[in-house]
C-alpha positions in Angstrom: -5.2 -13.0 -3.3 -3.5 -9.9 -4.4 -5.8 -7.5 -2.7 -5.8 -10.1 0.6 -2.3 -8.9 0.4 -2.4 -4.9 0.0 -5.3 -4.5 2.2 -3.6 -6.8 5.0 -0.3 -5.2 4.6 -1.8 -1.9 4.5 -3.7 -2.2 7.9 -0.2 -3.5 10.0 1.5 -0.7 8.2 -0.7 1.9 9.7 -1.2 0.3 13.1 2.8 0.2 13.4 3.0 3.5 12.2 0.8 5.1 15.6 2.5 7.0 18.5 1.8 4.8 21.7 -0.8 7.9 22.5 -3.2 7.0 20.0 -3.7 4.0 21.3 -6.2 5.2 23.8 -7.9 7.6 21.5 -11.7 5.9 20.1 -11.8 3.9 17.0 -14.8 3.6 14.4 -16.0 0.6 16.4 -18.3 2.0 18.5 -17.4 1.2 22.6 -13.4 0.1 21.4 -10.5 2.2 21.9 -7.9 1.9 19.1 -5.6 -0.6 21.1 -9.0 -2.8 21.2 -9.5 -2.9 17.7 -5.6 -3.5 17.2 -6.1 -6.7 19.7 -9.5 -7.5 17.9 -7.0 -8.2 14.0 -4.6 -9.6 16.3 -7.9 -12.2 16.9 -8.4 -11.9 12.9 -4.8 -13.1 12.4 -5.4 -16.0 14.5 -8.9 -17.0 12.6 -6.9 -16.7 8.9 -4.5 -18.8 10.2 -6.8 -21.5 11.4 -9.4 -21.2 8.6 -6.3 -21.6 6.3 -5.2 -25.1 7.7 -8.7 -26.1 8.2 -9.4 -28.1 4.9 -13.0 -29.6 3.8 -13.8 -31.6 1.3 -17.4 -31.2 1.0 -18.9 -28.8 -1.5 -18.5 -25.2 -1.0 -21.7 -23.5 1.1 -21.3 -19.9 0.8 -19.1 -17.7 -1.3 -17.4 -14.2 -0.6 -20.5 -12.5 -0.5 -22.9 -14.6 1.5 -19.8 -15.4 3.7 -21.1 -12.6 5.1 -24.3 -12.5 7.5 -26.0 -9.0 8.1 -26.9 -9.2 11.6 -28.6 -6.7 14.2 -26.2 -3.6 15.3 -23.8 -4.6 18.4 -25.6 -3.6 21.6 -22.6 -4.2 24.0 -24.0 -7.5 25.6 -21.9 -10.0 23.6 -18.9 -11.8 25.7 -16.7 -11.5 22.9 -17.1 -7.9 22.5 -17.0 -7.5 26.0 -13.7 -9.8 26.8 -11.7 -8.0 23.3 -11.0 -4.3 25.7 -9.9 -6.9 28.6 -7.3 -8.8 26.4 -6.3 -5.0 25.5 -5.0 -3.2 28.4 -3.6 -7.2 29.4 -1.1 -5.7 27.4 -0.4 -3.2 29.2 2.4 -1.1 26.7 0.9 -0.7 22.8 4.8 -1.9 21.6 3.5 -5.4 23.1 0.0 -5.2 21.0 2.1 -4.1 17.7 4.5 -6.7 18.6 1.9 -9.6 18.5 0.0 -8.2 15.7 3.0 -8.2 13.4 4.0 -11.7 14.7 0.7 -13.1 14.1 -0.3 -10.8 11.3 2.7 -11.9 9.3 2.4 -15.7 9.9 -1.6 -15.0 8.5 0.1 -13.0 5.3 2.2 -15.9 4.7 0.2 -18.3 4.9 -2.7 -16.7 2.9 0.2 -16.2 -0.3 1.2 -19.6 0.1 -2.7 -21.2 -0.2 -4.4 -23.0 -2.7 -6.6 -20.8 -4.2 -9.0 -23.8 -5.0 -8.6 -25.3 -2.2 -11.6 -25.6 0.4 -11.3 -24.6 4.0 -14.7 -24.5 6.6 -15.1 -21.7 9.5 -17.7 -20.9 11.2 -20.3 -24.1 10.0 -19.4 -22.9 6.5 -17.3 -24.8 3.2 -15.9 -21.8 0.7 -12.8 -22.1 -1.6 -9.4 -20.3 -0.3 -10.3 -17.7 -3.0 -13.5 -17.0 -1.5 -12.7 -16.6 1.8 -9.4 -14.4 1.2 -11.6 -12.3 -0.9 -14.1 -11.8 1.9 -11.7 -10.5 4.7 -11.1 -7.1 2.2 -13.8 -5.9 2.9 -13.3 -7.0 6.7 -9.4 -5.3 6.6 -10.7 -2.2 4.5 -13.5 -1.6 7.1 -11.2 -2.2 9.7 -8.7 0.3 8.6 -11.4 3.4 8.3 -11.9 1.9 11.9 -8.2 2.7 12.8 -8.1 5.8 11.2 -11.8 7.3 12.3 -10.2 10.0 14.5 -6.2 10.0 13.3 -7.0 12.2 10.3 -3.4 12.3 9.8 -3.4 8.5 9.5 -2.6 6.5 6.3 -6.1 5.4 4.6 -6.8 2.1 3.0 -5.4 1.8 -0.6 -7.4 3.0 -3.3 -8.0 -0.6 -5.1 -8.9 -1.9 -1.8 -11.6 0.6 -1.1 -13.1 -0.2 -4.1 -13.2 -3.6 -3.8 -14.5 -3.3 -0.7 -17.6 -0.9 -1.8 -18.0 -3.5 -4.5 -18.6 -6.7 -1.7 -20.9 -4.3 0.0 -22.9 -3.4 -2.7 -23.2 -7.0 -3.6 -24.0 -7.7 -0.2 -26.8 -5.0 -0.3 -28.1 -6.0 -4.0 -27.7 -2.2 -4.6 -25.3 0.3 -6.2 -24.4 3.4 -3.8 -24.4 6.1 -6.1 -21.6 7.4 -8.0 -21.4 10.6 -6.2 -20.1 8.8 -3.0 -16.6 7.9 -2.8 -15.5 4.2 -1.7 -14.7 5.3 1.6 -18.1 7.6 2.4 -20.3 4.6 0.4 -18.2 2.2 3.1 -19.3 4.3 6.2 -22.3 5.4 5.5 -23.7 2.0 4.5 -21.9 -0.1 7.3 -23.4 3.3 9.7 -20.2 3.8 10.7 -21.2 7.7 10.0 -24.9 8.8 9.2 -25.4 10.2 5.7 -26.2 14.2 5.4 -29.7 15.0 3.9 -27.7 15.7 0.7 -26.1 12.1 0.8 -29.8 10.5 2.3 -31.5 11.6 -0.8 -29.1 10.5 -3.5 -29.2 6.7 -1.7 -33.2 6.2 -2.9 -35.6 4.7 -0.3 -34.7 0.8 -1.3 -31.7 1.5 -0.4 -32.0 3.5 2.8 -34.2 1.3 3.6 -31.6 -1.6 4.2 -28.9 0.6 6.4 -26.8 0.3 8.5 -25.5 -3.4 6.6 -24.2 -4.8 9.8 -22.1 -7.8 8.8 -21.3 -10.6 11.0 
């Protein structure tokens, strides 16, 4: 819940820390502009917030690792990806975006601190405890976050704890440790492909490994 929390409060920080400029500049999700990705968590906020007030009582189906699916890479096709830059510039100035993600984003903070942790909610066909699916969307807000700050070097990163608890999901997800001589943040990117990995960094990962990237999670 804790790291729910950081990571959540960390991402709205940054995103109302950016000049309006840096809006239109590319984000780590590839074919998005940053004020698409800020209106994709906007989205997010609205899933927590239904997920949250969704209870089930049936047993729990997945858990915070195989809440997540790997899937094939984006290609550009899907409506959803292609109606998210749309609902962007409907905006029209960023100071409306921020102003709906911190509405939003707040009421999803609140709500996720004042949750069961026990309790049992279903999204998307799936049972999981409160717990579970908190602990999930980390890794989502960590990833989401090097997203913002792909191209803002001067940017505030994701919070130390966070990364690692996001490498940690991943690795889980993957059944493999990165190894030790990647940081959080270059394990998260190279193995979601958010960046490929130099021939230095390709070695170290092993061929089992290798074999698996990019983890695309959906």
């Amino acid at each position: 819940m804790d790291l729910f929390s950081r990571s959540w409060t960390a991402l709205r920080a940054a995103v109302a820390a950016l000049p309006d400029q840096d809006f239109e500049r590319p984000s780590g999700c590839a074919g998005w502009l940053v004020r698409d990705l800020v209106c994709h968590l906007v989205i997010d906020a609205q899933d927590v917030l239904i997920t949250l007030v969704t209870p089930s009582a049936a047993e729990p189906t997945v858990d915070a690792v195989s809440y997540w699916k790997l899937v094939d890479p984006p290609t550009g096709e899907d409506p959803l990806d292609a109606l998210v830059p749309r609902l962007a510039a409907a905006y029209g100035e960023p100071r409306w975006l921020t102003f709906h993600l911190d509405d939003v984003g707040s009421a999803a903070g609140r709500a996720a601190g004042l949750a069961d942790p026990a309790a049992r909610v279903s999204t998307q066909g799936e049972v999981l405890t409160v717990a579970d699916y908190l602990s999930a969307y980390v890794l989502e807000w960590t990833l989401h976050h090097l997203d913002l700050i792909m191209y803002l070097p001067s940017a505030p990163p994701p919070p130390a704890e966070t990364l690692a608890a996001a490498r940690t999901a991943l690795e889980r997800i993957a059944g493999a440790a990165f190894p030790a001589s990647l940081s959080d943040r270059d394990a998260l990117l190279i193995g979601t492909g958010r960046r490929p990995p130099t021939a230095a960094e390709e070695a170290a990962l092993g061929g089992a490994l290798r074999a698996q990237l990019p983890l695309v999670l959906g």
